[in-house]
LOMIRO-405001 format. One record per residue (C-alpha): residue number from 0; x, y, z. Coordinates in pm, whole numbers, plus 50000, padded with zeros to 5 digits. Layout:
N
+-----+-------+-------+-------+
| seq |    c1 |    c2 |    c3 |
+-----+-------+-------+-------+
| NUM |     X |     Y |     Z |
...
+-----+-------+-------+-------+
***
This chain:
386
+-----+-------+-------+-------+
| seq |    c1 |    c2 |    c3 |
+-----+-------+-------+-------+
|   0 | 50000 | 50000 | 50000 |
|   1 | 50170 | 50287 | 49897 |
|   2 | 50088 | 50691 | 50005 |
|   3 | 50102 | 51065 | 49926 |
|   4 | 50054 | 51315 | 50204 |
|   5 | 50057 | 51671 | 50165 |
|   6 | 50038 | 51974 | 50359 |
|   7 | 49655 | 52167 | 50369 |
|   8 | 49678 | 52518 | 50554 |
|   9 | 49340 | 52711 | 50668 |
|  10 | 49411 | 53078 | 50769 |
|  11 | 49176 | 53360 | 50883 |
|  12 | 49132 | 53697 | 50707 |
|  13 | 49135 | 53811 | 51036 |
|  14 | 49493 | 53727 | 51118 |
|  15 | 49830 | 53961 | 51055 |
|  16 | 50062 | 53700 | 51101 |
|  17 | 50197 | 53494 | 50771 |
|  18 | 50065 | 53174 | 50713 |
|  19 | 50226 | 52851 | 50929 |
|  20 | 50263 | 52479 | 50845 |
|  21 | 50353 | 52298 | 51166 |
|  22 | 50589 | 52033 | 51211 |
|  23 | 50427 | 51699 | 51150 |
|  24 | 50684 | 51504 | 51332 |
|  25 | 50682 | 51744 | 51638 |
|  26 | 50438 | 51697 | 51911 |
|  27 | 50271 | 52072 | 51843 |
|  28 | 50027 | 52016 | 52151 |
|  29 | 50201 | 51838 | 52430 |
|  30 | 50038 | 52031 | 52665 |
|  31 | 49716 | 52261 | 52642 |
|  32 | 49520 | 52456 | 52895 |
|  33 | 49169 | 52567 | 52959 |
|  34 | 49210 | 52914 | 52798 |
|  35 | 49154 | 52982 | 52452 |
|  36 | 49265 | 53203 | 52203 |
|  37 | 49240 | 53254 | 51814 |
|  38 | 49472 | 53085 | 51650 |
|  39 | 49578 | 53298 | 51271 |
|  40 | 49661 | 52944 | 51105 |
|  41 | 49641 | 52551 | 51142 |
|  42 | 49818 | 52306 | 50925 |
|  43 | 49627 | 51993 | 50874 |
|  44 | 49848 | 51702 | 50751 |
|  45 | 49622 | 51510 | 50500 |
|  46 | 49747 | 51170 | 50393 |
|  47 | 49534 | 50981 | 50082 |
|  48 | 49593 | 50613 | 50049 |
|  49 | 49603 | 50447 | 49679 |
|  50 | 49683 | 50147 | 49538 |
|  51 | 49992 | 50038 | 49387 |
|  52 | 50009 | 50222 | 49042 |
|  53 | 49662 | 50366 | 49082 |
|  54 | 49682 | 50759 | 49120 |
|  55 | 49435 | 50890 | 49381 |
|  56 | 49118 | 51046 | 49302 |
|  57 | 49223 | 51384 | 49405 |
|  58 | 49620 | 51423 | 49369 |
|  59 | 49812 | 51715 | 49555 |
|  60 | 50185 | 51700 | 49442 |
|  61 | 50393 | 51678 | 49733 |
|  62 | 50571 | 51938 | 49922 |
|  63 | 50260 | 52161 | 49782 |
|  64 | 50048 | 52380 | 50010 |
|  65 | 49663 | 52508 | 49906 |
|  66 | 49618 | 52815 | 50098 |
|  67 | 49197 | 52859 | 50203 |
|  68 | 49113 | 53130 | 50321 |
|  69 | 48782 | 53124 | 50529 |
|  70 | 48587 | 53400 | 50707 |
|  71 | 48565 | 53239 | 51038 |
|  72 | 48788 | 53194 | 51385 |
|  73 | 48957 | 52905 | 51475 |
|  74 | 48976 | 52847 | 51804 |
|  75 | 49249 | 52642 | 51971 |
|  76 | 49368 | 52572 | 52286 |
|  77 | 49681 | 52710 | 52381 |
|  78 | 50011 | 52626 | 52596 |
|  79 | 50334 | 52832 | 52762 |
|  80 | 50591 | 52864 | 52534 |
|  81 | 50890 | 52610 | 52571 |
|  82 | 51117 | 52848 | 52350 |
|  83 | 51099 | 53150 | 52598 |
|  84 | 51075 | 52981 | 52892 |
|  85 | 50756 | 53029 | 52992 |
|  86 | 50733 | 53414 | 52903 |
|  87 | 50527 | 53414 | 52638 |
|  88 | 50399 | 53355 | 52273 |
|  89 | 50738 | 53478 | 52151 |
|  90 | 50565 | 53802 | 51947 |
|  91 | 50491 | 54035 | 52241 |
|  92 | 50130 | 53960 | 52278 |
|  93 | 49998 | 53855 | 52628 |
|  94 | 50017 | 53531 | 52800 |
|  95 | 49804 | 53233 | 52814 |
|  96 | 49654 | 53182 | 53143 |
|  97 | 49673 | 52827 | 53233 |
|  98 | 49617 | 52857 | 53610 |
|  99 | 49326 | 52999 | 53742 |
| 100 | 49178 | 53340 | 53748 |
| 101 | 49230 | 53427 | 54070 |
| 102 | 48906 | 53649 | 54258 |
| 103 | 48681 | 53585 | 54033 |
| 104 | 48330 | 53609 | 54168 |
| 105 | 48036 | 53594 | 53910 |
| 106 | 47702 | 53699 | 54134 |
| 107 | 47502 | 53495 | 53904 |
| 108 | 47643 | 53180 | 53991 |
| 109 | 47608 | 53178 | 54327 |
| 110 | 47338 | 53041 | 54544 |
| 111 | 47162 | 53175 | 54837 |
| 112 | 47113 | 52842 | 54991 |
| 113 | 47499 | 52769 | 54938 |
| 114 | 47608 | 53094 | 55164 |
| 115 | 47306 | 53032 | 55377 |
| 116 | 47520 | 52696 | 55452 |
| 117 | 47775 | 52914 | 55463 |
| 118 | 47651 | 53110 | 55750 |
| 119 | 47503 | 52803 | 55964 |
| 120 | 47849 | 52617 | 55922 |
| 121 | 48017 | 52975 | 56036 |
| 122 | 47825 | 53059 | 56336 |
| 123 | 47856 | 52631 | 56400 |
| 124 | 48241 | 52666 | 56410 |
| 125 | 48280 | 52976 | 56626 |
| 126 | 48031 | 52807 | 56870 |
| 127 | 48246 | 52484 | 56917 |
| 128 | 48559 | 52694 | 56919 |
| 129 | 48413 | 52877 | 57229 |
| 130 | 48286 | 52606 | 57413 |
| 131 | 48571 | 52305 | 57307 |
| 132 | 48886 | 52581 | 57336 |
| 133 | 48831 | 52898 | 57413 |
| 134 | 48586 | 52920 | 57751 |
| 135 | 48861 | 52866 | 58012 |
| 136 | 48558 | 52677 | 58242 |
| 137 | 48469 | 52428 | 57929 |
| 138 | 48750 | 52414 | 57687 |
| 139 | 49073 | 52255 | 57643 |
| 140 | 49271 | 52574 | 57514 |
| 141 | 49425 | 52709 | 57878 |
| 142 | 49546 | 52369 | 57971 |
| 143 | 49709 | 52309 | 57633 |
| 144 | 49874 | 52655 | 57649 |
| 145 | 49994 | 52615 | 58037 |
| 146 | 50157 | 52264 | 57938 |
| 147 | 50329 | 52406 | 57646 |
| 148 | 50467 | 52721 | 57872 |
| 149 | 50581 | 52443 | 58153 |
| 150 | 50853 | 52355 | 57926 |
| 151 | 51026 | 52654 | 57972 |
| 152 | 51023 | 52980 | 58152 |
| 153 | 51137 | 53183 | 57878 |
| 154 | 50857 | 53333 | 57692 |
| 155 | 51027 | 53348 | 57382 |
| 156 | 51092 | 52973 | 57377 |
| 157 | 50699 | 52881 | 57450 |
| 158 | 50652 | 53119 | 57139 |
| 159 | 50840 | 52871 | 56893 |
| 160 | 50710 | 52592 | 57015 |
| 161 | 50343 | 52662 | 56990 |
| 162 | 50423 | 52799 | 56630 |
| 163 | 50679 | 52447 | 56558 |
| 164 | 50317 | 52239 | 56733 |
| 165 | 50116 | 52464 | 56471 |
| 166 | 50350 | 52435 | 56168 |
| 167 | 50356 | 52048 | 56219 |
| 168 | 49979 | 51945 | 56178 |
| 169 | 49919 | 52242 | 55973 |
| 170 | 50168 | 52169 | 55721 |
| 171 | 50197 | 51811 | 55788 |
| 172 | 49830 | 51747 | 55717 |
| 173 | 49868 | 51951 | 55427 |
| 174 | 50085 | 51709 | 55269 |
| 175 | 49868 | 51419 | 55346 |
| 176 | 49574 | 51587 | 55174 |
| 177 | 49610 | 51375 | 54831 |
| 178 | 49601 | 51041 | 55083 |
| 179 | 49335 | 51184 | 55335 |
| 180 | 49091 | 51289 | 55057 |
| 181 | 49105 | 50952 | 54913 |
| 182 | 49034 | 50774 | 55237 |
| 183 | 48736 | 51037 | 55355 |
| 184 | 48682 | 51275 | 55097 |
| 185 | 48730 | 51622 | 55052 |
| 186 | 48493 | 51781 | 55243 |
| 187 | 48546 | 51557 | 55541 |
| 188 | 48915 | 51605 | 55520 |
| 189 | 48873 | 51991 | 55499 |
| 190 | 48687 | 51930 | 55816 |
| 191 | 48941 | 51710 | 56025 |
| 192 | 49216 | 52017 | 55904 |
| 193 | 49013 | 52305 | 55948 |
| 194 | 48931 | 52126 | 56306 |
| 195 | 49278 | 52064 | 56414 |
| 196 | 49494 | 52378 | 56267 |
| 197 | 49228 | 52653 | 56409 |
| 198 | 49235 | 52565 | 56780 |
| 199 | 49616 | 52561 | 56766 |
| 200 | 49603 | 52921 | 56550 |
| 201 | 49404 | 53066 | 56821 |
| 202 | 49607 | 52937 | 57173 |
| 203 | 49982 | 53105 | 56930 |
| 204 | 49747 | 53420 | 56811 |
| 205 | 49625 | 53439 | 57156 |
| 206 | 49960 | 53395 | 57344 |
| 207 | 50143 | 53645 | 57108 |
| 208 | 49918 | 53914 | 57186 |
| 209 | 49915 | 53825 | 57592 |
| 210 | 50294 | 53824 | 57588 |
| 211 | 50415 | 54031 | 57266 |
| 212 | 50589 | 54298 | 57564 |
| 213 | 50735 | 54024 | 57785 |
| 214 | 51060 | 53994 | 57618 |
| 215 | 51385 | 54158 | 57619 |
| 216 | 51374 | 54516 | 57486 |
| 217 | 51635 | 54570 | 57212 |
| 218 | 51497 | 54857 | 57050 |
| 219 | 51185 | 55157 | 57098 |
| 220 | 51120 | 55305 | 56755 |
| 221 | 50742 | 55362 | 56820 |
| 222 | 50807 | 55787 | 56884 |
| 223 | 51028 | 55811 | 56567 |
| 224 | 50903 | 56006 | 56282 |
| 225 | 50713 | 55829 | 56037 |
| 226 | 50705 | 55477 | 56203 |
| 227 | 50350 | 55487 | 56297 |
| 228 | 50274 | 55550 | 55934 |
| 229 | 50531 | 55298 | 55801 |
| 230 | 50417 | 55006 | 56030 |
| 231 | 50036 | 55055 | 55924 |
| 232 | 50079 | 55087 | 55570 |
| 233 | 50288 | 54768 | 55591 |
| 234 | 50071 | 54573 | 55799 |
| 235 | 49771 | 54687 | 55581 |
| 236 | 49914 | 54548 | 55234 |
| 237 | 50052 | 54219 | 55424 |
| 238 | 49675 | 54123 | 55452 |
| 239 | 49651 | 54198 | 55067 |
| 240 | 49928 | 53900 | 55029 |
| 241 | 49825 | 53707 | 55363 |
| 242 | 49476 | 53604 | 55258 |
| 243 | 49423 | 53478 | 54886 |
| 244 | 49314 | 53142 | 54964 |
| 245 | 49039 | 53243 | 55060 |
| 246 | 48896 | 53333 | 54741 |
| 247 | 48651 | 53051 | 54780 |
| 248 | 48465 | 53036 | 55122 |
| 249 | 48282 | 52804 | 55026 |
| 250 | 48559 | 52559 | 54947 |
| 251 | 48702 | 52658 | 55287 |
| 252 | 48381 | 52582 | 55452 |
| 253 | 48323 | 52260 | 55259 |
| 254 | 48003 | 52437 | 55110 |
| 255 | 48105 | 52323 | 54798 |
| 256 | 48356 | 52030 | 54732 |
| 257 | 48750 | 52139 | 54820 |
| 258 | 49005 | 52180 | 54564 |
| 259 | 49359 | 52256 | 54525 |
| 260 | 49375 | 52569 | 54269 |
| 261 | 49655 | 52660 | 54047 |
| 262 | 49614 | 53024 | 54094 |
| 263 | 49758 | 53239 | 53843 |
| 264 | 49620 | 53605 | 53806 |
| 265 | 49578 | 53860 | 54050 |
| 266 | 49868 | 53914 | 54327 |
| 267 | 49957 | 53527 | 54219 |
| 268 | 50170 | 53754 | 53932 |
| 269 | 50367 | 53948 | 54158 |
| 270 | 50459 | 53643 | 54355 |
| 271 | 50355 | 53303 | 54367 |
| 272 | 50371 | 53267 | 54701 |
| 273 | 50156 | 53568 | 54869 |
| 274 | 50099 | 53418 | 55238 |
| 275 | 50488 | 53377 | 55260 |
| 276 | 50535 | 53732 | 55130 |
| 277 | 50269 | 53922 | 55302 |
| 278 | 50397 | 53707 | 55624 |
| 279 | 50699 | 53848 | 55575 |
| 280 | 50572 | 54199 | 55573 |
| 281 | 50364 | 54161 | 55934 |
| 282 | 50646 | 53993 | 56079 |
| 283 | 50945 | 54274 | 56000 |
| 284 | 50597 | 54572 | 56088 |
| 285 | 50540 | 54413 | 56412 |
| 286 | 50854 | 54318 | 56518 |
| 287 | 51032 | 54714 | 56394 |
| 288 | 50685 | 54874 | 56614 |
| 289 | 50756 | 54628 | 56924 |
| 290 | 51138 | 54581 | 56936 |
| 291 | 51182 | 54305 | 57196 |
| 292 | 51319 | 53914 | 57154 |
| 293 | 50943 | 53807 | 57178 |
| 294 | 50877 | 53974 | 56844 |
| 295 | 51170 | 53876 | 56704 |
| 296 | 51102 | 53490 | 56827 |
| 297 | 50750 | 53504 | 56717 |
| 298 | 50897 | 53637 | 56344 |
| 299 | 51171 | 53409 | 56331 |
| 300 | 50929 | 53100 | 56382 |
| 301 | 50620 | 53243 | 56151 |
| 302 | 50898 | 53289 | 55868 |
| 303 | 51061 | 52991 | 55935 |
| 304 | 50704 | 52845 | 55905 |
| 305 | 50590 | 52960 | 55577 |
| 306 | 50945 | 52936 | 55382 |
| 307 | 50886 | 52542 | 55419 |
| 308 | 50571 | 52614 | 55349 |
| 309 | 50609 | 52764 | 55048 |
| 310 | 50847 | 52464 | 54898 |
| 311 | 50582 | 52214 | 55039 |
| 312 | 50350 | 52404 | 54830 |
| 313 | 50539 | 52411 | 54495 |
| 314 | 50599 | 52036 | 54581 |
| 315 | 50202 | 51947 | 54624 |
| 316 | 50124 | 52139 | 54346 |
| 317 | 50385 | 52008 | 54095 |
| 318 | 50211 | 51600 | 54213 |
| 319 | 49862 | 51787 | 54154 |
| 320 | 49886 | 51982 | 53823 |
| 321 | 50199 | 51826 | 53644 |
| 322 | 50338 | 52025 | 53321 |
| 323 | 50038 | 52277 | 53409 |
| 324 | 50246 | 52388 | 53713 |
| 325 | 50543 | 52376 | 53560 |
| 326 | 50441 | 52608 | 53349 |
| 327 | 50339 | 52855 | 53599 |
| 328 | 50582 | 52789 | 53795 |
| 329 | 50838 | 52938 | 53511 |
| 330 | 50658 | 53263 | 53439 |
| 331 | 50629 | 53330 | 53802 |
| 332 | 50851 | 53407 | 54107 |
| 333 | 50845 | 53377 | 54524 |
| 334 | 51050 | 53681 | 54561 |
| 335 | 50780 | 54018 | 54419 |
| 336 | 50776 | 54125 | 54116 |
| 337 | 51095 | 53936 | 54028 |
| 338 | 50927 | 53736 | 53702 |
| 339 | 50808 | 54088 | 53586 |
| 340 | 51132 | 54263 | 53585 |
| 341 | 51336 | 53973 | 53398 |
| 342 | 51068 | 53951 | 53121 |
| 343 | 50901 | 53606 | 53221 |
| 344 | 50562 | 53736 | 53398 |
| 345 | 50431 | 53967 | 53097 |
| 346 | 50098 | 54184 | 53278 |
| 347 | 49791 | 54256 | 53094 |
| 348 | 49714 | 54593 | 52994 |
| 349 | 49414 | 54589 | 53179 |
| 350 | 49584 | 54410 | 53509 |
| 351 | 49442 | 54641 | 53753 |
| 352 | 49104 | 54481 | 53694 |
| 353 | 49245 | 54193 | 53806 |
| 354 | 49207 | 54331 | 54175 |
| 355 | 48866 | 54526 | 54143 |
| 356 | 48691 | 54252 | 54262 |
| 357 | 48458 | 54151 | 54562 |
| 358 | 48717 | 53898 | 54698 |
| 359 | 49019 | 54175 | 54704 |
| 360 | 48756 | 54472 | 54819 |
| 361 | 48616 | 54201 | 55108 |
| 362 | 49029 | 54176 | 55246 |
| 363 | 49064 | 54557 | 55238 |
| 364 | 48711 | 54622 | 55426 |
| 365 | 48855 | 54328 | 55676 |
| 366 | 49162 | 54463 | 55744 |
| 367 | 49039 | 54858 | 55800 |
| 368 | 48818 | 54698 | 56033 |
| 369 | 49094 | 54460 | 56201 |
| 370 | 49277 | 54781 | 56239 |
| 371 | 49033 | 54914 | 56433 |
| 372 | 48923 | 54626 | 56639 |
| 373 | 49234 | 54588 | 56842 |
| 374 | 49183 | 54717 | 57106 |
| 375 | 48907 | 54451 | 57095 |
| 376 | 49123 | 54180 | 57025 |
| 377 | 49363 | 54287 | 57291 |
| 378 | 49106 | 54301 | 57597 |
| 379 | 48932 | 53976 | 57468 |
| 380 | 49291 | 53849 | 57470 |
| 381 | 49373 | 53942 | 57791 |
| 382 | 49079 | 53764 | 57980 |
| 383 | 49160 | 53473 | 57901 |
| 384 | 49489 | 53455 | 58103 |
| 385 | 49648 | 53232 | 57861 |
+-----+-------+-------+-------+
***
């Protein structure tokens, strides 16, 4: 059985790039995303099959190329460029997104009887919280905290190990989410997380506040000019960075079913890692305002805490999303705005709608109002004598 095969390209009028054949022996799609684009031309490899000395029906000499052009859009999906590594389409034009849009909240699709869950599971939580760990008369929360400071008298000391007791089931029950999920599912495994990392949050949230002033003074900046102004401003775009997995409070109430996202837009392009980051920023704010080894303890330990964190991450997701990840992963950087500068991270001309949404508007109302609640925070703190 002998063949002929020829080349067939379909381009758009509404294309300004010059027509393309692709490779035939090249894998042109090894990897494609959700996100689709027009594509200006598509090369079809057409083979015909004769028999011996029997010329086909319809004979295109080889090597040859019929160019049809056709008023219509094909659509294809897309990947990251190998060839740049990662930082685009190679002709200046803007990336793929592969990941996630990150924020994006379409009112239409939701559900009042999903965030009326919402609410009953809410009010649920902070009701067991109270009565299982917080109430000194009913909970277990004191006793934990008093066993954890009889290990040492030094406060900074009982600091990093209530953060190194929080780091290990928060992080370590991170990376047996793949495992869990499969035994219990995801919504029972959000529970049994959610369950055991927010008790131990509260009793090192708690204890920080209750002893933040206990430690050695090394240095009082508070009356110098402009500090006040530098350590708000800082703390107040940490929570920008601290809190984009919570995009979905749903997910994080097991409303709907849990997932692990591949965030891309958003903050995610000024740093793939935004908890560690806007961690970062509280911990040098707080510890510059206070001064004293407690601070710098507590900083250490948080840091410490989310640099793992941020590798265990990258690990997870690279076992989760494969080449997908990868991909992100090379048009993206930890430290800000470090893909942007060296060319890999190209932003949309349009990126600062990207943040006007209710998600990123819901964090800045939260944290003006944090602001203003400590004082709150600090007496409801303080009566619990932990």
């Amino acid at each position: 059985m002998a063949s002929s095969s020829s080349t067939l390209v379909l381009s758009t009028l509404f294309s300004s790039h010059p027509h393309q054949t692709l490779n035939p022996n090249k894998n042109n799609n090894p990897f494609s995303s959700h996100t689709k684009r027009p594509f200006s031309s598509l090369a079809l490899k057409v083979s015909t099959f004769v028999k011996p000395k029997q010329p086909p029906p319809f004979h295109i000499p080889h090597n040859h190329q019929i160019r049809l052009s056709r008023q219509f859009r094909t659509y294809i999906t897309v990947r990251d460029g190998a060839d740049d590594g990662g930082g685009g389409d190679g002709d200046g034009n803007e990336q793929p997104v592969v990941g996630e849009d990150s924020a994006e909240f379409i009112l239409s699709k939701q559900k009042i009887s999903s965030w009326v869950y919402f609410t009953a599971i809410l009010g649920s939580v902070l009701f067991i919280l109270n009565v299982a760990w917080i109430d000194n008369s009913t909970g277990f929360g004191k006793p934990f905290v008093d066993a954890v400071s009889e290990l040492s008298d030094s406060k900074e000391v009982v600091m990093l190990i209530l953060i190194l007791i929080f780091a290990i089931f928060h992080s370590g029950l991170a990376s047996l989410r793949d495992t869990g999920e499969k035994l219990i599912g995801e919504r029972a495994y959000r529970v049994l997380f959610a369950g055991t990392s927010l008790p131990l949050a509260v009793s090192t949230v708690v204890y920080f506040i209750n002893h933040r002033y206990d430690g050695v003074q090394l240095w009082e900046l508070k009356n110098a000019f402009g500090v006040h102004e530098f350590v708000w401003l800082s703390n107040f775009i940490s929570f920008l960075f601290l809190y984009p997995s919570t995009f979905n409070l749903l997910e994080v109430a097991a409303v709907d079913k849990p997932k692990m996202h591949l965030w891309e837009t958003g903050i995610m392009r000024i740093t793939r890692h935004p908890q560690l980051v806007g961690q970062v920023i509280w911990c040098l704010a707080h510890t510059i305002w206070i001064g004293n080894s407690v601070a710098v303890a507590a900083s250490v330990g948080l840091i410490g805490h989310h640099l793992f964190g941020a590798w265990n991450g990258d690990r997870r997701l690279a076992v989760r999303h494969g080449e997908a990840f990868e991909v992100v992963k090379r048009r993206t950087s930890i430290i800000p705005f470090a893909a942007i500068l060296d060319g890999r991270q190209k932003l949309p001309k349009d990126y600062y709608k990207e943040f006007i949404r209710l998600p990123y508007l819901s964090i800045t109302a939260l944290t003006l109002g944090a602001y203003f609640a400590h004082p709150l925070m600090q007496a409801a703190s303080f009566r619990l004598h932990w």
